[in-house]
N, C-alpha and C positions, 0 to 999 in steps of 0.2 A: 874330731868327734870321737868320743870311747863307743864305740862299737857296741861293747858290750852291756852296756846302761838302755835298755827297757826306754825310759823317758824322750832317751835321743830317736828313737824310732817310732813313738808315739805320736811328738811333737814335731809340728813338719816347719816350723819356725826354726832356724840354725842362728844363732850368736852373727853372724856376719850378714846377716837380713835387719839386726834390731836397729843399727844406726840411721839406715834410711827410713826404716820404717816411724821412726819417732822421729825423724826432720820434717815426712810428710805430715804426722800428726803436729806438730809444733811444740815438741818436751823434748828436754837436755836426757830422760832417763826413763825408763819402764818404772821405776820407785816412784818417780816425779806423777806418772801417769796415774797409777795407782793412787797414792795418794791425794790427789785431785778428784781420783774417780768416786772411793769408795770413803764413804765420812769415817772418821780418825776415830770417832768415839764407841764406832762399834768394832775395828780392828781386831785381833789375836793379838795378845802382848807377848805371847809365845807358839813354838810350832808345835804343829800338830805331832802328840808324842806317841810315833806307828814307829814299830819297827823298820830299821835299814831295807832299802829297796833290794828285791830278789833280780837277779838275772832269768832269763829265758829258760837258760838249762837247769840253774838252779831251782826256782819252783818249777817245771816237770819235774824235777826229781823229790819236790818236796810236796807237788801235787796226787804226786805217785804213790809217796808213802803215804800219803792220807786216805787216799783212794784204797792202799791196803787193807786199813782198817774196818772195810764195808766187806762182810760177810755173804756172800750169793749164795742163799739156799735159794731150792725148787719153791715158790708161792703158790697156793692153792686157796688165797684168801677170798678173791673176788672183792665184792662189795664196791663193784664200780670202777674196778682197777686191773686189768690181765693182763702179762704175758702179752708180747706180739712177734711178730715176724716184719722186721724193718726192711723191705726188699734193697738188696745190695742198690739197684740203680737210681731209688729215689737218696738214699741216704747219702751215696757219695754224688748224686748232682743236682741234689735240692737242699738238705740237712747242711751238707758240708759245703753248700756253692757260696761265695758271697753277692753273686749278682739274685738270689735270691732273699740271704741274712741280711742283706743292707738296704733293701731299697725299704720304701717309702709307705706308708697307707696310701693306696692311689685313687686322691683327688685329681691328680693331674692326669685324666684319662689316657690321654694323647698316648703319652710317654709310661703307659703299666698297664696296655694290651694282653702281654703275657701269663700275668697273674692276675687279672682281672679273667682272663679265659679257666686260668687254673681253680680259681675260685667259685666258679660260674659250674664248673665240671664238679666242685664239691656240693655248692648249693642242688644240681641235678641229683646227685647221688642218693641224699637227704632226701631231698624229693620223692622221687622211686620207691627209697626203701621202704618209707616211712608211709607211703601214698597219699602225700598232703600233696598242694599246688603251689606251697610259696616256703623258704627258708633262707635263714639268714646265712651271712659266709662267717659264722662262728659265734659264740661267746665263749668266758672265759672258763669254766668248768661246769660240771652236771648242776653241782649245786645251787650256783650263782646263776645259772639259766631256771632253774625252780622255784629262785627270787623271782625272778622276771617273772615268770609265769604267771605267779602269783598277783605281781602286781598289772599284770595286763589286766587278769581277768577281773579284776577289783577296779579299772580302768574304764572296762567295758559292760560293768551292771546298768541294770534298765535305769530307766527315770523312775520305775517303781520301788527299783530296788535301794536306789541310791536313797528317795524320799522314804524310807519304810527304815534305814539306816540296816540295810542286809551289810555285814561286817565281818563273816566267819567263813575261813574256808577252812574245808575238812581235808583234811589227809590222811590217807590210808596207814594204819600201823604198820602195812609192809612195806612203806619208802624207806631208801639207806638211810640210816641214822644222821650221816653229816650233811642228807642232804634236807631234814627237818631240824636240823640247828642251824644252818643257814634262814633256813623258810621262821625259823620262828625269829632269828636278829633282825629280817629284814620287816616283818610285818608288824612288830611292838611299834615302831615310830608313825607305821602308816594307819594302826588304827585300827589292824588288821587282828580279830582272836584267831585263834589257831586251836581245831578241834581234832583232835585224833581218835579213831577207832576201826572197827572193821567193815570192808565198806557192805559186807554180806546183810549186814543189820543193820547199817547207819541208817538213820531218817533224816531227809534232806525238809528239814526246818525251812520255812521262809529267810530267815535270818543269814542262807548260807548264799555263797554265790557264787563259788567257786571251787572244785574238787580235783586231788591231786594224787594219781596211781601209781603204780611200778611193775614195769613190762617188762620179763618176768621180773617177780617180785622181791624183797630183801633176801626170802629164804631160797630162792630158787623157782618157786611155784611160777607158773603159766597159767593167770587164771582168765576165765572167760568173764570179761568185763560189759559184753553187750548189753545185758538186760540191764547191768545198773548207770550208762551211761547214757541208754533213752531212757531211763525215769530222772536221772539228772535234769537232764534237757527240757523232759514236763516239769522238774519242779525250777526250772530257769537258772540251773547253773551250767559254768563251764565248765570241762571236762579236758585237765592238764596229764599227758601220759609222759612218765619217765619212761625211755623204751632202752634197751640194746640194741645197738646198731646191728650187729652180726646178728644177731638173732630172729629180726628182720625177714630175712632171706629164707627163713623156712617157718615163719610164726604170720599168720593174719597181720596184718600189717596193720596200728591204728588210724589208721584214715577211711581204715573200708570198714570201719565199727563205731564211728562216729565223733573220734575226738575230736576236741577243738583248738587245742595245740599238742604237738609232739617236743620232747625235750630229751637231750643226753649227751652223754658222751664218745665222741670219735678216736678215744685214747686206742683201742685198740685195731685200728684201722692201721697200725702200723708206727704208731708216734711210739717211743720205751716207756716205761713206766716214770722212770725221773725222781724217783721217792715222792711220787703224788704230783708232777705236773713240771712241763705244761704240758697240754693237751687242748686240743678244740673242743667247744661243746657245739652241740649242733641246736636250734630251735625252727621248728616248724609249724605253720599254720595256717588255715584258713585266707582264702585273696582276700575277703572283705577285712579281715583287721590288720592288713597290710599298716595303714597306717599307725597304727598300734603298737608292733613288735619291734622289740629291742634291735640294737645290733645295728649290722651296714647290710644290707641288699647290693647283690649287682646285676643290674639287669640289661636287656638290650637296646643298643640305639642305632643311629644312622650317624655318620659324619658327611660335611658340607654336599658330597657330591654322592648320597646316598648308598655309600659301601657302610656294609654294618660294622659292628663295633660295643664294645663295651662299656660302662661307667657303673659307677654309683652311685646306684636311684633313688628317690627319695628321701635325699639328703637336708630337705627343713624337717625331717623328724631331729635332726639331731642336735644335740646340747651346744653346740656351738652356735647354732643359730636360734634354737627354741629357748635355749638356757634351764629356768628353772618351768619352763612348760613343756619340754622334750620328754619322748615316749620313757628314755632311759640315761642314766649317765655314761652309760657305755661310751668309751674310745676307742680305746686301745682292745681287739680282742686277740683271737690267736690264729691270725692268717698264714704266718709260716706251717702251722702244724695241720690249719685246714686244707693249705695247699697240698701237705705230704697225703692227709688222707685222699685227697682227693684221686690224686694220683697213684694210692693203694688200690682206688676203688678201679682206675683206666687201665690199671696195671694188669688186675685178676677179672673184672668183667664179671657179668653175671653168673660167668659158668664157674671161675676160680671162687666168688665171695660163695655162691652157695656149695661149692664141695668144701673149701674150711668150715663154714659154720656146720655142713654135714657131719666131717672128720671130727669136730667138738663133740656134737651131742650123739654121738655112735660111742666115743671115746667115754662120755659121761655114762650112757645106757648100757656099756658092758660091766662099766664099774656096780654100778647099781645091782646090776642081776649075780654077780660075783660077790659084791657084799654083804645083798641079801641072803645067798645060801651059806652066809660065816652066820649069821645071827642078828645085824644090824638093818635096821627099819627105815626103809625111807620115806620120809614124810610127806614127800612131794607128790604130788597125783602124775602133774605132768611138769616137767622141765627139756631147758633147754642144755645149759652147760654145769647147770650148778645142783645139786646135793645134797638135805639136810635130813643125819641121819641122828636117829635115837640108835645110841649103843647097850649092848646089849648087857645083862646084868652084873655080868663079870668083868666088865671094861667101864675102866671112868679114862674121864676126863685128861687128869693131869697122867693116867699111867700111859694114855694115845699119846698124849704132848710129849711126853719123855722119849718114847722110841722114835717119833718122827724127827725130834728137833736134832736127838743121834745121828738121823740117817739125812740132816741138813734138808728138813722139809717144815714148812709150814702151812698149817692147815686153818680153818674159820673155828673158833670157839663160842659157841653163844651162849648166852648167860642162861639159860633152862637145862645146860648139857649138853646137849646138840654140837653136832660138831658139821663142819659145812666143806664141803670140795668143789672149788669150781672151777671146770678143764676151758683149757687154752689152747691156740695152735700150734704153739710149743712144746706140748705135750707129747710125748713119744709112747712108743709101744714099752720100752723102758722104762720112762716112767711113770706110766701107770701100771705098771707089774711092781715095782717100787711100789707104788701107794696101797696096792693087794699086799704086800708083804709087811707092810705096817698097819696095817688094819690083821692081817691073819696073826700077825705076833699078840698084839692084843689081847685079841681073842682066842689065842691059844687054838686056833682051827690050822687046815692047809692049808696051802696056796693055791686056789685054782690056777692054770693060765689064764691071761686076758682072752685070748682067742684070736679069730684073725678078724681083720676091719673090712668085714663085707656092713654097707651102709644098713644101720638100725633107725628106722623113726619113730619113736613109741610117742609119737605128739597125737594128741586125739584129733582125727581129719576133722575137727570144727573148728581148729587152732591154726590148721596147716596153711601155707600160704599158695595160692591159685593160683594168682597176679603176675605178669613180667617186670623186669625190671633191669634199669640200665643195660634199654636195648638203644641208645644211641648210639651211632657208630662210631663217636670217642672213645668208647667204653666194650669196641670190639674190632679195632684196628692197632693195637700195641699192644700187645703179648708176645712179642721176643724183645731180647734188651736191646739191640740194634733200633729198633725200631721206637721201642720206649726213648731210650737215649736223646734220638735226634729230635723225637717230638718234645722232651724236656728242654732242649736244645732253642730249637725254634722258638718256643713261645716266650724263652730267657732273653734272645735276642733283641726280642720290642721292646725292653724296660729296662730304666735308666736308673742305677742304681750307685752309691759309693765304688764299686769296679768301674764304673766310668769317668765319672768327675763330681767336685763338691756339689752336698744340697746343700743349698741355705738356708733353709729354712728356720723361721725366726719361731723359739721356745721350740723347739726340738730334737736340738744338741746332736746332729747328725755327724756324730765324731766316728773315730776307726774305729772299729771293732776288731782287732789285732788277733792274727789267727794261732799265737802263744794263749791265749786268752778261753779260745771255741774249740782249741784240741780235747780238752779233756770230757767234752761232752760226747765222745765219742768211743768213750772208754765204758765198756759192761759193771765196771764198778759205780760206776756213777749212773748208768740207764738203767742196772737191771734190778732194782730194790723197790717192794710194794711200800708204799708209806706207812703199812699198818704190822710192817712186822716187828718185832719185839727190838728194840730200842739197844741192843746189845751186838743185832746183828748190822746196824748201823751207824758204826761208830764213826767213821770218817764224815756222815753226813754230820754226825754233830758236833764233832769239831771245827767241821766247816762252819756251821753255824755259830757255833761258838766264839771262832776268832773274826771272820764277817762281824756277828755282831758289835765286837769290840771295835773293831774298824770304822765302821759307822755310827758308832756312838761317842766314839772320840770324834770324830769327825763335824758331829751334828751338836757336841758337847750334853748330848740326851744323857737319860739313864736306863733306859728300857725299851725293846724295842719288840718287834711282832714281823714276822716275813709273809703271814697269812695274805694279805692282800695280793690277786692275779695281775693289778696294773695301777697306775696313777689314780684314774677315778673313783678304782675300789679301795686305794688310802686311803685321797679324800675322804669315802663313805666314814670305812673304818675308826677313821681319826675325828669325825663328829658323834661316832655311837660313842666311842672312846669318853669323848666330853657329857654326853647325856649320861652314863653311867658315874661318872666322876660327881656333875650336878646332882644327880636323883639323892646319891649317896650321901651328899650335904644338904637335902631340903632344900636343894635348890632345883629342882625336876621340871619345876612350872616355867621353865625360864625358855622362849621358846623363836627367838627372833636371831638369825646370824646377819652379821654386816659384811659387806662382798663390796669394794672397790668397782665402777664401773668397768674398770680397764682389764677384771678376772678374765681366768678362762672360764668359758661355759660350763665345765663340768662344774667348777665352785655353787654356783645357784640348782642345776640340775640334782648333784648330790647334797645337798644344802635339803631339799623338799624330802630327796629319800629317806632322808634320817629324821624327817617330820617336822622339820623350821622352817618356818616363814625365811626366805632371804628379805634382807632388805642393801637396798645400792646406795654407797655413799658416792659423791662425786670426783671426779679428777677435773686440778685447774689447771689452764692455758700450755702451761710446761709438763705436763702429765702427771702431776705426781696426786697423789689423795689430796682432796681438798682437806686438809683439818681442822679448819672451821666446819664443816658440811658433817665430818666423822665426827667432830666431838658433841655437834649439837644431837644429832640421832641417837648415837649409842649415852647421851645424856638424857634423851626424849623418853629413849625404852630402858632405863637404867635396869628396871626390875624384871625385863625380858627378856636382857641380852645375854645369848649363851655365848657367842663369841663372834671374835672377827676371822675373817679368810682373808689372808694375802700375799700376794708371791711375791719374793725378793732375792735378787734386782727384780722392780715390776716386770708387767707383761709389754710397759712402754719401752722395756729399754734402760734405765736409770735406776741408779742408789738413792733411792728418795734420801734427804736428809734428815726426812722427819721421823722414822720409822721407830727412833726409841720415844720418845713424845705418843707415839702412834699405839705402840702397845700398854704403855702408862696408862692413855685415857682408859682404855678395854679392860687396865687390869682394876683402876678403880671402879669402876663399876661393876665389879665382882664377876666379868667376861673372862674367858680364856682366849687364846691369840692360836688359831693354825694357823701355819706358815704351808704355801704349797709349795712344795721344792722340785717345782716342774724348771724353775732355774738355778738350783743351785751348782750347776756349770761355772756363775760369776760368785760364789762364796769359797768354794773347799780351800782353806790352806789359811785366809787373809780374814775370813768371819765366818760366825756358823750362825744358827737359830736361836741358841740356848743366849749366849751373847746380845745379837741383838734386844732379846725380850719376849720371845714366843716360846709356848708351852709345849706343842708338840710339832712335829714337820711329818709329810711323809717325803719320799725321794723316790725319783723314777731312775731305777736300774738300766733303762732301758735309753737313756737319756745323759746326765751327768757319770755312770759307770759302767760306761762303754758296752754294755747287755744290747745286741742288734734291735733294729726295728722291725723286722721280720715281715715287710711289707703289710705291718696293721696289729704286731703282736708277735711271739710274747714279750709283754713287760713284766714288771713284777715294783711294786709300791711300799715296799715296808713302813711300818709308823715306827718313829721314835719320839718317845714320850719322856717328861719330864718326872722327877721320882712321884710326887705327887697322885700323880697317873696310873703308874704303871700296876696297881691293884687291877685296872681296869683294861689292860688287852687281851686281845681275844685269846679262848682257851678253845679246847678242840673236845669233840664229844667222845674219842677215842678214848678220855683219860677218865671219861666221867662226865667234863662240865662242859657244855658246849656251848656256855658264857657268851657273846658277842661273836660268836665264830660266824669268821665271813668267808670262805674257803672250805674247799671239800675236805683237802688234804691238812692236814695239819702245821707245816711250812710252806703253802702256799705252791708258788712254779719253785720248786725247789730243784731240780734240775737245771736251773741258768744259774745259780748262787755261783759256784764255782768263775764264770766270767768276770760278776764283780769281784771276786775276791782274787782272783789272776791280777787284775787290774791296778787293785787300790795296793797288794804286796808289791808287784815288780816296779809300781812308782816311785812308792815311797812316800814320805815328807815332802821331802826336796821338789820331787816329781810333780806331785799332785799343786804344788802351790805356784809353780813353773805351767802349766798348763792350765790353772786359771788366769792367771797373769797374760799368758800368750792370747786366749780366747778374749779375753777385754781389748789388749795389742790389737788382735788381727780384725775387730769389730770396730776399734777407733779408725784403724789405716783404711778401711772400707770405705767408713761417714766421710772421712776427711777428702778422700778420692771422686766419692760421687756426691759431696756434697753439691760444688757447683753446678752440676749436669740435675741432680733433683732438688737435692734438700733433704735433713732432717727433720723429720717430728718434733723428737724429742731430744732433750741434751739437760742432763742433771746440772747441777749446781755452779760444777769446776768446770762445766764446758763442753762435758762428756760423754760419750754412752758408756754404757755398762758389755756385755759380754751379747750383746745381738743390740740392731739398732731398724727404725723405723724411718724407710727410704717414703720419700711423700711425691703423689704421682697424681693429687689432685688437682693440680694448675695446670699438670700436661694436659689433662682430659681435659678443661675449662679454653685451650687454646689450641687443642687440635683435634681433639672428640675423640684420641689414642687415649685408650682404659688401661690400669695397672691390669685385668686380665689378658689383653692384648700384649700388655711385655711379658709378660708370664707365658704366653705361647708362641710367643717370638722367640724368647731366649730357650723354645727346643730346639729350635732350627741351631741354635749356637751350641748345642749339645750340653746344656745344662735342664735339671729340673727349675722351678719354680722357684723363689721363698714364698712365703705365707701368705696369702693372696686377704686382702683386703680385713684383716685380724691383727691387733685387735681395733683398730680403728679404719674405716672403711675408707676406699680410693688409694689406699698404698699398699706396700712390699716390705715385709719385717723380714731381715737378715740374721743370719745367725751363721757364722763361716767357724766356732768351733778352735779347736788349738792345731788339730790335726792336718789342716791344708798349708799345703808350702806360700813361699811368697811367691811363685811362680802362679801357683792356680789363683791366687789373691788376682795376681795382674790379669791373668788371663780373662777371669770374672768380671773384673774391673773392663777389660777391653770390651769385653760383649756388652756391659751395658753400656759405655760410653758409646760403642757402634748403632745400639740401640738408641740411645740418644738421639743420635746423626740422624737417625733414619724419621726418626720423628721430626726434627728441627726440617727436614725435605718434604714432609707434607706440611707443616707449620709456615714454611716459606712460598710450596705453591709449587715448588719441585718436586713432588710425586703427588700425585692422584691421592682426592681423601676417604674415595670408594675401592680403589681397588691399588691398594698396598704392600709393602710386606708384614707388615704388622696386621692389620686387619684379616690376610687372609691366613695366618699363621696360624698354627706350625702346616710347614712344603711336604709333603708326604712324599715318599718315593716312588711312588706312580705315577706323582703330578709332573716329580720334575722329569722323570725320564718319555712323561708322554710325546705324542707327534703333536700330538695339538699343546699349544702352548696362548693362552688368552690373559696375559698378565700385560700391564706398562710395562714393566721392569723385567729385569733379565733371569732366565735361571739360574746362572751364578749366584746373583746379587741374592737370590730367596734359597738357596741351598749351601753355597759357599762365600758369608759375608767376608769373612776373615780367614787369612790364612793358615790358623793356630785348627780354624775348625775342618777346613781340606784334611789336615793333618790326622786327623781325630773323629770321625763323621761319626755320627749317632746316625742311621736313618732310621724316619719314622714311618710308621705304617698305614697311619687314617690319616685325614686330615682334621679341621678342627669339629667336634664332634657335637652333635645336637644335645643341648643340654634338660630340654624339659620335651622331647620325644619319648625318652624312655618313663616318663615318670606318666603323660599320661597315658598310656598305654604300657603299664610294666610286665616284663616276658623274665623271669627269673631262670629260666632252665634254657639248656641246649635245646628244648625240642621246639619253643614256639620261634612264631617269627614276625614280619612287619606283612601286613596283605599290600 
């Protein structure tokens, strides 16, 4: 092995693994496989043409130089984006852990105790600050939670309102900008007008039904929202507050003035700025429209033997099972970053979050009374951190911007003149003696000093906040790192993550996330840059983007591409506004029906309704593939409806359908366009792409096929690429002007995780990258062919085959032994693995997905625990174990149960703790047992403080 080749460390398949591995699959050659596997006619007749794969050392050093190019002045922009303080302990044992980066969205309660608690302490935070009773564990940024808002509240109109066709929500002229160009993309499909003005005058028309604020506001202001929030409520709308988390902590909190949901950002809770993301958004509201709000919930339960515990409540809101009648297309949000705040918030406690946001708005009140006696006006009556001053007659504009951008400072410029400052906890006594000195040069006055920082509150006490908050003892037992540490510690220990052993999970590419890859996120060149500063001082980000997008465009054979999109489902979105704007543009607007394969993912119909299409389902036959008698009669039925079809490829069964170019012909004559979801393109890079087979645009999950972590739920990041045809039509950002289709706050999206994919796709290479689809097909045949006999496959394409994950079938088990595929799925904790895909996309089985990156060692190993699983079933099937009381049934053993005195099982401790000896060796212990799945849901407990009576 060359050591030194990237690929070979990647790929946990070695050259002296393939010979066996293809005698069990039954092929003379990995070519032979392939070729049987994936139809010849949509092939590459040449490689992918990326430059020569990088070494380790060589891109860090050519990471490095790019990272040069990114210029760190002081930010004073605000606008939804600050400055933070990453506390040293979360960063190096949450940010930088992999048993945090890798693991899972935790469906599988059992086994993600620890971040399910971690998240649990975010949702409380939220809660407190915000004084609502229920919040979610994230969405994807401010703005895309302002969507949401939007469309709850449009969700939740009367029967009067709905019959009377109330259609209009207002928003406050002082929301951030990017976050009423998202509110306006998202609300043209649903039907939704969008009325802006001030809400001081607004008159709430019958026609309205929903209204949408900013706490404090775009310019800074701090305004008292009560009186216009109960005449809201008399004229029967909802009432949506953008708020500041930190601000919070010394501002009336909107819960105790009547909102009806809370929304924003927790970027500065400690996550870096990233050039605009990722970051958690936070959404709060009301318990009765619990079932209404976006996102995942985690609330409290009981496990078998009444020790509490955590899960995921409310889990039929979601698009995987509601599909296109689910609250939200939300997946993927940003739980790794909800986590870090969370743990910002357990870190500083009530005493630490309210002396920073103190130190902020003292640091902002001295500037104010020092700039007011230079000559400059400030316009804000009350503020909390931010500034908006008229300068004085002798001072413009560009002659502030000149001396600041000298003195490597950036400041807010607003188009009336105005110029805006808004402090951080980053912010020193230095510099804002700096920002007095560039404001005094100006205007040609002295310098005052700042002064010293005895606490100032110039908030008018009808603003000031009364209230406690995160007074649980989570939130007041770790404040030294010692003690932080272990508690980080602890709760890392219950969850089962890539540091432990393979997921399998089927369609979601649970590959390495190689730590050459996540260094660079680590680096102040690449965390410490506002999205919105001048495009000169962020050079290296756009180079990055730059050759990224080349990468992936070769890749995908696109011509244009958009990194906007937070996650896979917000592509989807993306990549159907994409096509509506393409349609409107040719007179074709009216066309308003998409076709969605049974066998999608959920978000396909979910995001299908957002963007304002009817879905409609073609059928799959017997062998899974699209029925295409069933597709061509439909989208022939709705010839002059059909805006397009959604499809992933390899499907979501498993298989290279063979029909797929056939498949987009019919879509294209009938004047449809073809998305491709490229939630598998794991089983294309290297050997076919989208453009080839016949589809117009893809988006691609970063998080997924290029190695970008899963971050226990987030962040992903979905880019679209688009065919030339198209690319008129991706999103623009309101930064530049046009805020076109903009679905993102920030203008590239989580542009902060770019660097991962593009580590990935340089140090592969060509070579690499078509060697590690190759291998994922390999390691997903040697799987079928291993447990075929012990289950069975679903599905097998054409030549025989699966594609790059495959569908284990566990319906005959449960028909002859009443053992459920969720039953192996909690069994195989006990063997120290997670789950695959439980009952998705076809229900009573387990979709596999094993990836390029696991050896042939964990192959076997995998393969051992379920054939042992097998055994254990085929012993209650026979009459040799008990069909009440099991190891499967009572599964997963906690480690309470098995080290108890009492032991009330047939079977032995061993036998339920230590089946095999691979897992002695390697113990996961788990910490509940198996956990009450609809306790929490009816009786949902969202925060640390409630409990079970």
């Amino acid at each position: 092995m060359k050591t030194n080749v990237f690929a070979n460390r990647h790929i946990g398949i070695v050259d002296t693994d393939v010979p066996r591995m293809l005698e069990t699959i039954g092929v003379g050659s990995l070519d032979e496989l392939i070729d049987r596997t994936i139809p010849r006619q949509i092939r590459l007749k040449q490689p992918l043409g990326l430059p020569p794969a990088m070494t380790e050392n060589e891109f860090a050093k050519h990471i490095a130089c790019m990272a040069s190019h990114n210029k760190i002045y002081k930010s004073y922009i605000g606008t939804g984006w600050y400055d933070t303080i990453t506390p040293a302990v979360i960063r190096r044992n949450v940010f930088e852990n992999p048993v945090w980066y890798t693991s899972y969205t935790p469906y599988q309660a059992e086994i993600s105790q620890g971040r399910l608690e971690a998240l649990i302490n975010f949702q409380t935070a939220i809660c407190d600050l915000t004084a609502m009773p229920l919040a979610n564990c994230s969405l994807l940024d401010e703005a895309t939670a302002a969507a949401e808002a939007a469309t709850m509240m449009h969700t939740l109109r009367s029967r009067a309102q709905q019959k009377a066709g109330a259609n209009t929500l207002f928003v406050d002229y002082e929301v951030f900008p990017q976050t009423l160009a998202v509110i306006r993309t998202r609300a043209i499909p649903q039907g939704i007008q969008v009325k802006t003005g001030d809400y001081r005058s607004m008159e709430l028309t019958p026609d309205i039904f929903g209204c949408i604020i900013q706490y404090p506001n775009n310019s800074g202001s701090v305004e008292d929202y009560r009186d216009f929030t109960a005449h809201a409520h008399e004229a029967g709308c909802k009432v949506a507050v953008a708020s500041d988390i930190l601000s919070l902590a010394l501002l009336t909190p909107p819960g105790e003035w009547g909102a009806d949901i809370v929304f924003g950002s927790t970027q500065r809770m400690g996550t870096p700025l990233f050039y605009g993301g990722p970051s958690a958004a936070y959404f709060a509201t009301r318990d009765e429209y619990k079932r209404n709000m976006p996102g995942r919930i985690i609330g409290l339960s009981k496990d078998k033997y009444g020790h509490s515990c955590y899960r995921m409540a409310l889990q039929t809101r979601e698009q995987h099972i509601k599909r296109e009648r689910a609250t939200s297309n939300i997946c993927t949000a940003q739980a790794l970053l909800a986590t870090m705040a969370g743990f910002y918030a357990v870190w500083h406690g009530a005493e630490g979050i309210t002396e920073i946001a103190q130190y902020i708005h003292t640091t902002a009140a001295q500037l104010s009374s020092r700039l007011e006696s230079m000559g400059y006006i400030e316009r804000n009556k009350a503020y909390f951190d931010t500034l908006r001053l008229e300068l004085p007659a002798n001072v413009s504009q560009e002659k502030l911007r000149a001396i600041a951008l000298d003195k490597k400072v950036n400041l807010r410029y607003f188009d009336n003149g105005d110029v805006g400052v808004s402090i951080d906890e980053t912010v020193t006594p230095a510099d804002a003696y700096q920002l007095l000195t560039i404001f005094a040069i100006a205007a040609e006055k002295t310098i005052h000093d700042i002064g010293n920082h005895a606490p100032i509150l110039s908030i008018p006490a009808n603003l000031q906040r009364t209230s406690s908050f995160l007074t649980h003892e989570v939130f007041c037992r770790y404040h030294t790192e010692t003690e932080m540490m272990r508690y980080i510690k602890r709760l890392e220990r219950k969850d089962i993550s890539l540091a432990h052993s393979m997921i399998s999970l089927g369609s979601c590419t649970m590959k390495l996330n190689a730590a050459a890859e996540i260094l660079p996120l680590s680096e102040a060149a690449w965390t410490n840059i506002h999205p919105l500063v001048p495009q000169e001082q962020a050079q290296g980000y756009q180079e990055l983007i730059d050759a990224l997008s080349h990468q992936l465009l070769t890749i995908t054979g696109f011509d244009g591409i958009t990194f906007q999109p937070n996650s896979g489902a917000a592509g989807e979105y993306t990549g159907l506004r994409i096509i509506r704007s393409y349609l409107e543009s040719i007179g074709q607007g009216h066309r308003d029906i998409v076709l969605i394969p049974a066998s999608a993912h959920g978000t396909n119909p979910a995001s299908a309704v957002q963007a304002g299409y009817t879905p409609l389902t073609c059928a799959c036959d017997t062998h899974g593939n699209v029925d295409v008698n069933d597709l061509r009669a439909k989208a022939e039925a709705n010839r002059g409806r059909l805006a397009a079809l959604m499809i992933t490829y390899p499907s979501t069964h498993g298989i290279f359908e063979s029909d797929i170019v056939e498949i987009c012909d019919i879509i294209h004559r009938c004047g449809a366009q073809v998305y491709m979801d490229g939630a598998n393109m794991n089983g294309q890079v290297g050997l076919t792409n989208p453009k080839t087979i016949g589809a117009d645009l893809c988006h691609l999950n970063l998080h997924k096929t290029f190695a970008s972590p899963h971050g226990g739920g987030g962040p992903g990041e979905g880019p679209v690429c688009v065919a030339s045809h198209l690319t008129p039509f991706l999103p623009k950002h309101i930064s530049t002007g046009d805020g076109t289709n903009e679905v993102s706050a920030a203008p590239y999206g989580s542009a902060g995780i770019l660097p991962i994919t593009y580590a990935y796709i340089s140090m592969m290479g060509t070579e690499g990258l078509e060697r590690a689809t190759k291998t994922a097909i390999l390691n997903a045949n040697y799987l079928a062919s291993r447990l075929d006999k012990a289950y069975g496959t679903v599905y097998r394409g054409t030549g025989g085959f699966v594609g790059h994950e495959m569908i284990l079938e566990c319906r005959k088990i449960r028909e002859e032994s009443g053992i459920t595929e969720n039953d192996i799925a909690k069994r195989l904790m006990d063997y120290g693995y997670h789950a695959p895909t439980l009952s998705f996309p076809v229900h009573g089985t387990l979709m596999i997905e094993p990836t390029e990156s696991e050896s042939l060692a964990e192959l076997d190993n995998f393969v051992d625990c379920m054939l042992s699983i097998r055994h254990e079933i085929d012993e209650i099937q026979n009459g040799e174990a008990s069909r009440v009381d099991n190891v499967l049934l009572n599964a997963p053993h906690p480690e309470y149960e098995a080290i108890s005195d009492s032991w009330q099982h047939f079977y032995t401790r061993e036998k339920a703790a230590y089946p095999l000896a691979s897992v002695r060796e390697n113990k996961f212990w788990i910490n509940v047992a198996r956990i009450d799945d609809t306790l929490g849901d009816r009786k949902l407990i969202p925060t640390r403080y409630g409990r079970f009576e």
